[in-house]
DOBA-160226 format. One record per residue (C-alpha): x, y, z; residue number from 1. Coordinates in nm, 3 decimals, always signed. Layout:
{rec {X,Y,Z},NUM};
...
end
This chain:
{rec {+0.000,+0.000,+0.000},1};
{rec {+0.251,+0.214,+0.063},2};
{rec {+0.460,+0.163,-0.206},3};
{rec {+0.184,+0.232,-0.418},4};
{rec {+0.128,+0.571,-0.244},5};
{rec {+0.467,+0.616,-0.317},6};
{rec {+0.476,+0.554,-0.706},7};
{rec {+0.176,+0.805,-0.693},8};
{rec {+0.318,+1.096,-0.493},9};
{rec {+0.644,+1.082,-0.728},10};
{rec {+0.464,+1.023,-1.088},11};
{rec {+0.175,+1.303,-0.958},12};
{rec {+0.525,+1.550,-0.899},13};
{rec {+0.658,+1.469,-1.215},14};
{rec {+0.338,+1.499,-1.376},15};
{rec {+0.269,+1.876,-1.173},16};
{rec {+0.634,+1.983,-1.300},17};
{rec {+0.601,+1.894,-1.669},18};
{rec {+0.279,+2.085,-1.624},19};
{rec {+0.376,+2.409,-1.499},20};
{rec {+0.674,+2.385,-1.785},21};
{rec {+0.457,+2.343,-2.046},22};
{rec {+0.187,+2.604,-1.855},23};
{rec {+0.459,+2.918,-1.786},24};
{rec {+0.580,+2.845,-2.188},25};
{rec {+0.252,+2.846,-2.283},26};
{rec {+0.153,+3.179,-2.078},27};
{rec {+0.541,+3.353,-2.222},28};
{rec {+0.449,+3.251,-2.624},29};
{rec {+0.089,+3.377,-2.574},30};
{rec {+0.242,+3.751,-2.436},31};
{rec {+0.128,+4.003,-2.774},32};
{rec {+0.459,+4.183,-2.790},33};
{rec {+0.686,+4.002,-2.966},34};
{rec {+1.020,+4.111,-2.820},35};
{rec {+0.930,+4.088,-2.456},36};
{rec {+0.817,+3.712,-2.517},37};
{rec {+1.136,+3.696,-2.637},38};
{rec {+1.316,+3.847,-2.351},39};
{rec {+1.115,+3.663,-2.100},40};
{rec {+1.157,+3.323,-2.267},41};
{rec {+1.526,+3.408,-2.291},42};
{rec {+1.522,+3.446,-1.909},43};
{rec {+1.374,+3.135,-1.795},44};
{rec {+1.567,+2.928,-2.050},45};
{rec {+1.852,+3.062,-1.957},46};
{rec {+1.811,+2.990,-1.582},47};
{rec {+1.715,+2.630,-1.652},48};
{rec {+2.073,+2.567,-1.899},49};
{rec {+2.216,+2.366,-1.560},50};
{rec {+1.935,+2.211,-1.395},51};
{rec {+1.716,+2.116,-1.635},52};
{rec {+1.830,+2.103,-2.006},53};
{rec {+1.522,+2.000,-2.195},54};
{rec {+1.345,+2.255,-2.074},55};
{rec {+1.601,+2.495,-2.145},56};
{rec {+1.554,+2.343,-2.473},57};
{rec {+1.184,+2.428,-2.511},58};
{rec {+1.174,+2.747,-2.376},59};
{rec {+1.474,+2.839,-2.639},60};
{rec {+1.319,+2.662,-2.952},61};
{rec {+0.972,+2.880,-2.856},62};
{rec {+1.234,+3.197,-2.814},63};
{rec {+1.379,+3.121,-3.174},64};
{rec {+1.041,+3.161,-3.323},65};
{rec {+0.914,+3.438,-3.166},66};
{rec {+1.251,+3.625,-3.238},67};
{rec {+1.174,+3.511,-3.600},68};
{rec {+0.827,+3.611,-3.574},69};
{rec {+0.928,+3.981,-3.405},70};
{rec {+1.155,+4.094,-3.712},71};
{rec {+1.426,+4.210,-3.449},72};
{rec {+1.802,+4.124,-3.534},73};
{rec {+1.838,+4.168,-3.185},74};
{rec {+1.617,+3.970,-3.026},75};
{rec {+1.698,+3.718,-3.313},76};
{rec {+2.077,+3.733,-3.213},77};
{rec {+1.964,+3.652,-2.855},78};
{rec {+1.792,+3.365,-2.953},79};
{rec {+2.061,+3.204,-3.154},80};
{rec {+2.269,+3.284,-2.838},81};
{rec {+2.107,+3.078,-2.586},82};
{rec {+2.070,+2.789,-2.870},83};
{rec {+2.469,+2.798,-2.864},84};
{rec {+2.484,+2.819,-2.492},85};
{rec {+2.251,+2.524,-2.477},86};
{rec {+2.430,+2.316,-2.750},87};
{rec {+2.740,+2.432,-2.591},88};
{rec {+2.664,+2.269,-2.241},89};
{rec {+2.576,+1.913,-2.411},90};
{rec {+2.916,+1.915,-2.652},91};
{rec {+2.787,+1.972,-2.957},92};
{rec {+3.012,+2.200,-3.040},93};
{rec {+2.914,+2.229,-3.435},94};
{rec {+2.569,+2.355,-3.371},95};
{rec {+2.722,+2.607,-3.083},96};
{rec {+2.958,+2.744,-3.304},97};
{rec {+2.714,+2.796,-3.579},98};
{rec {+2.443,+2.942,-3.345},99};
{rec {+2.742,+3.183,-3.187},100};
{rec {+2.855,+3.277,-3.499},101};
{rec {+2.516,+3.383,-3.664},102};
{rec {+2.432,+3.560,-3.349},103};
{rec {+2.743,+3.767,-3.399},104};
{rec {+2.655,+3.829,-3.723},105};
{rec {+2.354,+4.020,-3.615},106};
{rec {+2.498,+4.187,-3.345},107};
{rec {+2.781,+4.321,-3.567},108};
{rec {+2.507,+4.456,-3.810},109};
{rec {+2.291,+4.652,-3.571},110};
{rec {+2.633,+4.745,-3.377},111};
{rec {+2.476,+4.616,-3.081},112};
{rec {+2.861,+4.574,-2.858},113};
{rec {+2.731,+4.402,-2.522},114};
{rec {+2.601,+4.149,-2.789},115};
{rec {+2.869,+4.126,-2.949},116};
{rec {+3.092,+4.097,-2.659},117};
{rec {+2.896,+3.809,-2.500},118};
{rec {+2.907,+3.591,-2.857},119};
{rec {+3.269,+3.646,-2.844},120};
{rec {+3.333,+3.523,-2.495},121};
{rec {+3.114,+3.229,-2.567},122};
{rec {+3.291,+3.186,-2.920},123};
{rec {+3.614,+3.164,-2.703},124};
{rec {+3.493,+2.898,-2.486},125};
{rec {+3.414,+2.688,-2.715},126};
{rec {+3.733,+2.733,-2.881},127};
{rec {+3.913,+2.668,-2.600},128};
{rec {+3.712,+2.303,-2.547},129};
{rec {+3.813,+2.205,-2.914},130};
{rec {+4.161,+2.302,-2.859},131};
{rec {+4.129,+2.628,-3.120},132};
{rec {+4.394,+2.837,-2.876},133};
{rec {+4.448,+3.111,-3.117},134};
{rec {+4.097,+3.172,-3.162},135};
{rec {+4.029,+3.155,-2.856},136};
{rec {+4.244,+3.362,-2.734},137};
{rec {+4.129,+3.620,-3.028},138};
{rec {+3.803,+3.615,-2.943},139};
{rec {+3.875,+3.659,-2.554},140};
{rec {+4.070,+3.939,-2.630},141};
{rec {+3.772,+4.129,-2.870},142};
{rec {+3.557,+4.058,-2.594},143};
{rec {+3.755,+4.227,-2.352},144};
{rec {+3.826,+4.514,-2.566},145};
{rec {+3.480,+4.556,-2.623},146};
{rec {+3.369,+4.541,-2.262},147};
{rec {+3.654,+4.794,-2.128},148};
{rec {+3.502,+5.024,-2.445},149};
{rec {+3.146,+4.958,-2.268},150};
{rec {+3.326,+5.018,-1.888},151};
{rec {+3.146,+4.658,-1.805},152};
{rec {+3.383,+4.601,-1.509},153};
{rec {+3.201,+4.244,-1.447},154};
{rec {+3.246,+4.126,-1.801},155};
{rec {+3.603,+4.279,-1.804},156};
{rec {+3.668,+4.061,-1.501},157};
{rec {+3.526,+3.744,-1.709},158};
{rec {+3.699,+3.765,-2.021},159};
{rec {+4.064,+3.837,-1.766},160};
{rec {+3.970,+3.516,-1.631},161};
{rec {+3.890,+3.340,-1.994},162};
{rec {+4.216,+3.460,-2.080},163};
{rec {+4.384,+3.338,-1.756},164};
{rec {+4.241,+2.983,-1.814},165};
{rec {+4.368,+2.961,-2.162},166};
{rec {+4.720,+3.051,-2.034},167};
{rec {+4.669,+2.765,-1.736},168};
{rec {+4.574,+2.520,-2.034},169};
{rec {+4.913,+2.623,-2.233},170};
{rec {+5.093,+2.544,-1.929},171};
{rec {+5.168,+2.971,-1.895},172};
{rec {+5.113,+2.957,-1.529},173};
{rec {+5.321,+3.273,-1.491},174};
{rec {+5.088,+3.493,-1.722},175};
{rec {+4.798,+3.266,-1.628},176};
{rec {+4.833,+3.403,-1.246},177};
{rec {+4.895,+3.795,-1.400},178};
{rec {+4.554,+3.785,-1.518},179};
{rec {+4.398,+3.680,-1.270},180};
{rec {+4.543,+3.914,-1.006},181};
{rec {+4.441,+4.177,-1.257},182};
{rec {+4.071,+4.055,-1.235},183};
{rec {+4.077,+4.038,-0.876},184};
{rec {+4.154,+4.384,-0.848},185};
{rec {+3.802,+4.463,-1.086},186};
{rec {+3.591,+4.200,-0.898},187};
{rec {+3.704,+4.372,-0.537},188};
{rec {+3.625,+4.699,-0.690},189};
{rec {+3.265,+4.540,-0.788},190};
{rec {+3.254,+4.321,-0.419},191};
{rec {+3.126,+4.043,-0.674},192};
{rec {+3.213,+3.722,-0.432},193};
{rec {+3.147,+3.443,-0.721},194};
{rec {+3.420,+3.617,-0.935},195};
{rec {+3.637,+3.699,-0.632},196};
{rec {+3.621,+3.325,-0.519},197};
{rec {+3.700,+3.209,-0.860},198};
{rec {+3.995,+3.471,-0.877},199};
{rec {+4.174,+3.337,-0.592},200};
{rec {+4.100,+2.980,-0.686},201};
{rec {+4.263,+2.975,-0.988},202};
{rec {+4.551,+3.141,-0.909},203};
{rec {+4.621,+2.878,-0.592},204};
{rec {+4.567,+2.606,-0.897},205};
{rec {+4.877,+2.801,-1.065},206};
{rec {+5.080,+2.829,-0.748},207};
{rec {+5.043,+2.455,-0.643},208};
{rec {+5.106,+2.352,-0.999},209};
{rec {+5.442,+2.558,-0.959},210};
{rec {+5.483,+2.439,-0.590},211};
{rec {+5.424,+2.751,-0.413},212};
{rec {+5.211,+2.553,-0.169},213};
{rec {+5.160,+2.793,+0.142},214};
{rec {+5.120,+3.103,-0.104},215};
{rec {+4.891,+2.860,-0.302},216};
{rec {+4.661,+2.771,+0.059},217};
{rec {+4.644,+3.154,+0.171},218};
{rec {+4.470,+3.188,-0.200},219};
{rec {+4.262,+2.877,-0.154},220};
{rec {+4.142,+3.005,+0.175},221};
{rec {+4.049,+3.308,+0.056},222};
{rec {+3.792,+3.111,-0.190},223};
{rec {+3.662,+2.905,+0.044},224};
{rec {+3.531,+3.229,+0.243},225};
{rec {+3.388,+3.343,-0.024},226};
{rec {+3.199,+3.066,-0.140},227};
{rec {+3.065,+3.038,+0.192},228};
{rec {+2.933,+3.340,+0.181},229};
{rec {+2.742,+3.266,-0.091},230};
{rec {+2.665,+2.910,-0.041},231};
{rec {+2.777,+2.763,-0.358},232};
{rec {+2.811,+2.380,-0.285},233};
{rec {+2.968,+2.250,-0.579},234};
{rec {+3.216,+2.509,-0.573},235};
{rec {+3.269,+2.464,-0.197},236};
{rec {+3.290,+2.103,-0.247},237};
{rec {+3.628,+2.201,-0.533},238};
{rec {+3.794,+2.439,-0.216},239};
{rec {+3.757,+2.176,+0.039},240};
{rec {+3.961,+1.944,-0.229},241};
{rec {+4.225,+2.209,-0.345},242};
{rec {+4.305,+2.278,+0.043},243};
{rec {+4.327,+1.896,+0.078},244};
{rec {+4.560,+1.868,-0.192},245};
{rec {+4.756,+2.168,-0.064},246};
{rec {+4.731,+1.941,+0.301},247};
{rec {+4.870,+1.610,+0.171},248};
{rec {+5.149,+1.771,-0.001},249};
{rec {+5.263,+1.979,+0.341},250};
{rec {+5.159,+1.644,+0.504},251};
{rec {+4.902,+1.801,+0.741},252};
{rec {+4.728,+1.491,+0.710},253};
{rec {+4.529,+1.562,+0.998},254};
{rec {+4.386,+1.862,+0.860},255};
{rec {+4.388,+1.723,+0.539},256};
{rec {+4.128,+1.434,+0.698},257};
{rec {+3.906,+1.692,+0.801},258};
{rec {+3.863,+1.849,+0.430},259};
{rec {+3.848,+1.529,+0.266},260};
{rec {+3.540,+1.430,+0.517},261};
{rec {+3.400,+1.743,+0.414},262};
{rec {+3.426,+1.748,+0.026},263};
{rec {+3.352,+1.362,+0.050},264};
{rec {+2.967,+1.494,+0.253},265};
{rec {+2.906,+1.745,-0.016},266};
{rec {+3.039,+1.530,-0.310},267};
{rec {+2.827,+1.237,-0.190},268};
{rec {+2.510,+1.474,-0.083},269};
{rec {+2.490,+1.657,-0.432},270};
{rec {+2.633,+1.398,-0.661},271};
{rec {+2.918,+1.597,-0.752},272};
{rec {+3.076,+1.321,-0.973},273};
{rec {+3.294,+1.584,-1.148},274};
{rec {+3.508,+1.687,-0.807},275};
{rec {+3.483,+1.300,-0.689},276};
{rec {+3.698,+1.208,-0.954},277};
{rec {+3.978,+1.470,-0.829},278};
{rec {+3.925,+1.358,-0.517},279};
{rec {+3.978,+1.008,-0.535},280};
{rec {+4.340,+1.129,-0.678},281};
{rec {+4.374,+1.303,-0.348},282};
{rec {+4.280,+1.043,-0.136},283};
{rec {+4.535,+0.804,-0.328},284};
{rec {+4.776,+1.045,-0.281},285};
{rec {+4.681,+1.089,+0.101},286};
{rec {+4.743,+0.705,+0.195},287};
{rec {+5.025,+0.671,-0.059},288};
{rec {+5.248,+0.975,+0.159},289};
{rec {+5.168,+0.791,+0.425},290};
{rec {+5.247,+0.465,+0.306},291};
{rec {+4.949,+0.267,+0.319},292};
{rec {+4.986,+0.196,-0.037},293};
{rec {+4.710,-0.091,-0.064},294};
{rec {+4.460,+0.211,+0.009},295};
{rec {+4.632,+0.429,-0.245},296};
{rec {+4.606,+0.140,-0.519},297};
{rec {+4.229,+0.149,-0.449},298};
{rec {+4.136,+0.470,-0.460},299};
{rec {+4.391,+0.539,-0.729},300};
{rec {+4.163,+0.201,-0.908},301};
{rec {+3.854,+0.429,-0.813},302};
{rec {+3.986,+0.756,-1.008},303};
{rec {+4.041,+0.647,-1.303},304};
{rec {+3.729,+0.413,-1.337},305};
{rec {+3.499,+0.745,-1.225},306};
{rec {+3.734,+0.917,-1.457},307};
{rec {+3.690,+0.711,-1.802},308};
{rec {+3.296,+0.646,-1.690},309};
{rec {+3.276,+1.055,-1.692},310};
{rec {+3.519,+1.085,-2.052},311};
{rec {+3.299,+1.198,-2.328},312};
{rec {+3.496,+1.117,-2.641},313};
{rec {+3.420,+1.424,-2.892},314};
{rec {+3.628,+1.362,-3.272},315};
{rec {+3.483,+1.659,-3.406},316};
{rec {+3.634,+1.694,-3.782},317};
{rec {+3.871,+1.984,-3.842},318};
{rec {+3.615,+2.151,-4.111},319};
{rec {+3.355,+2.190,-3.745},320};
{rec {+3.325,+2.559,-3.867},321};
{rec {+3.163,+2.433,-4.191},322};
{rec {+2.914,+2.176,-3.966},323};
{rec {+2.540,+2.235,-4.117},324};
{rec {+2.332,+2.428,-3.924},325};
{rec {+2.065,+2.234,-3.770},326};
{rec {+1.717,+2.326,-3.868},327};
{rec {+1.390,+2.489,-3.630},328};
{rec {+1.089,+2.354,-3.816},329};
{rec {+0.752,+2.444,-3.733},330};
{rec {+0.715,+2.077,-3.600},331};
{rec {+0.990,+2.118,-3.397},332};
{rec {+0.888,+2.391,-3.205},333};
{rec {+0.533,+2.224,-3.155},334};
{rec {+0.670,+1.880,-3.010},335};
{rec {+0.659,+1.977,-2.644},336};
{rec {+0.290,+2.057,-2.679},337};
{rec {+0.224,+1.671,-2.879},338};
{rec {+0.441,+1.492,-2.612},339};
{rec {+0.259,+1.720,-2.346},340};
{rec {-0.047,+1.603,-2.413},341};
{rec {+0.001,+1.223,-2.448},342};
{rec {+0.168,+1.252,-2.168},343};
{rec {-0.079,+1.404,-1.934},344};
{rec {-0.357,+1.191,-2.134},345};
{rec {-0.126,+0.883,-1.996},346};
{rec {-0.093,+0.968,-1.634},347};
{rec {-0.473,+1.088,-1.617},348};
{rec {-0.567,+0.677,-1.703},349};
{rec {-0.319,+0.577,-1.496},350};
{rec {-0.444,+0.763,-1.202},351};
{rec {-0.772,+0.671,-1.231},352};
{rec {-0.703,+0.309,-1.257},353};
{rec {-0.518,+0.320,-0.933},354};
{rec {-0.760,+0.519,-0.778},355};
{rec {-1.089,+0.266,-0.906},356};
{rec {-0.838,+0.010,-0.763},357};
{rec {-0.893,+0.127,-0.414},358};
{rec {-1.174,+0.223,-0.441},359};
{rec {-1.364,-0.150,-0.518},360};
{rec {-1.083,-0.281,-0.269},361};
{rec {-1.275,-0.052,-0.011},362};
{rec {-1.589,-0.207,-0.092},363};
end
């Protein structure tokens, strides 16, 4: 009996969630001026790009065609943005490219520079993932030279750290750390904590890479107090394992115990597979400077399984800038409304089967 409650509370949840989805797109497409159903379908797909993808995806299929609809290169531009970001944070880095690229385009043509400047940093990201370091690095620096026209000290501070992260990946540690202290200076000046945490991170990444290990820890600290501040637990869960790391190597290990128990809880707690994987390295690396090496061997074992589990193998071509541009068909943007309905026709037989169920049980 219980069980059965069970199944029902959870597949009535799902059920109420695809519903108010489908209900706040419906209510956003049906708003009369064009542009601001843009705008506000922009907004919520944007918010959903992390925790929920395919709705991300609907809301920025129905922005595409009222953008289309509204005549607006601008609006259109910020359409095909979110498209990229979206096909950006799944790896398909074709159809972000050409999504980028277009919006760009548009942005360039109505001289629209905060547009512009966003396409480029997101141009350089991607990039940066396909190993295209000069342009990357081409289109980080347009972006920041477009942003310090604009006096945006926040995007200024993003593209420094772009920048910074494509020096880290070249193994420029030295110019890498530049940068960032550079963008520390504009994200204290804007008492932006995110940015400021991220700042100090990445620099104690450089130092410990270098071995500047107590320099590296003050930095690391630093992080951690800011992303307390603002409650970020993945990112907490990444300076609990950096000052680990920093730990083992000073062999603190009794310290180091006490941050590994603590990223381990928030790993565990919000599935955080991405930091388990680094810190299964640190926890080899924790019994193997101590000498229990049978413990090192397993979690060393554990690393690298988590690690190749969590490898997405990407052999994009070298002619990715010529990839075909995926098509937005009338059908396409109409789907979530098909699938919404069989769906809800589904769940509204299945419920009243259970419920007839208990019902004549009753009697």
């Amino acid at each position: 009996m219980k069980i059965v409650l069970c199944i029902i509370s959870l597949f009535a949840v799902s059920l109420f969630k695809a519903q108010s989805t489908d209900s706040l797109l419906y209510q956003l497409t049906c708003i009369e001026n064009d542009t601001e159903s843009v705008n506000q379908l922009y907004g919520q797909g944007f918010s959903l790009r992390n925790t929920d993808p395919s709705s991300a995806q609907q809301f920025a299929d129905a922005c595409y065609k009222k953008a289309n609809k509204s005549g607006s290169a601008k609006h259109l531009a910020k359409a095909f943005n979110l498209l990229g970001i979206l096909n950006y944070k799944q790896n398909h880095y074709s159809e972000a490219l050409q999504f980028q690229t277009k919006a760009l385009k548009l942005n360039q043509s109505i001289n629209n520079l905060n547009g512009c400047a966003i396409n480029l940093s997101n141009l350089g990201n991607i990039y940066s993932d396909i190993n295209y370091f000069s342009l990357a690095e081409s289109s980080y620096l347009e972006a920041l030279q477009l942003n310090n026209k604009l006096g945006n000290t926040k995007e200024i501070t993003r593209c420094l750290i772009n920048i910074a992260a494509l020096n880290h990946t070249q193994k420029q540690n030295e110019i890498a750390v530049l940068n960032l202290k550079m963008a520390l200076i504009y994200a204290n000046n804007i008492g932006d904590y995110e940015l400021i945490a991220t700042c100090n991170n990445n620099i104690g990444v450089a130092l410990v890479e270098d071995n500047i290990l107590d320099t590296a820890l003050l930095y690391f600290q630093d992080a951690l107090k800011m992303r307390t501040i603002i409650d970020d637990e993945v990112d907490l869960a990444n300076s609990y394992i950096n000052i680990a790391n920093v730990l083992v190597k000073q062999k603190q290990f009794s310290e180091a115990q006490n941050y590994i128990s603590l990223a381990e809880n928030a790993c565990n707690t919000y599935q955080i597979l991405d930091e388990m994987v680094i810190l299964y390295q640190v926890k080899a690396d924790f019994y193997e400077a101590q000498s229990n090496f049978q413990l090192a061997n397993e979690f060393l074992k554990k690393h690298q399984h988590l690690k190749d589990s969590l490898t997405t193998i990407n052999n994009q071509p070298p002619e990715i800038i010529n990839a075909t541009q995926p098509e937005l068909t009338e059908n396409n943007q109409n789907l979530y409304s098909i699938k919404t309905v069989v769906f809800i026709t589904l769940a509204g037989i299945f419920l009243s089967t259970i419920i007839s169920y208990f019902l004549f049980r009753k009697k």
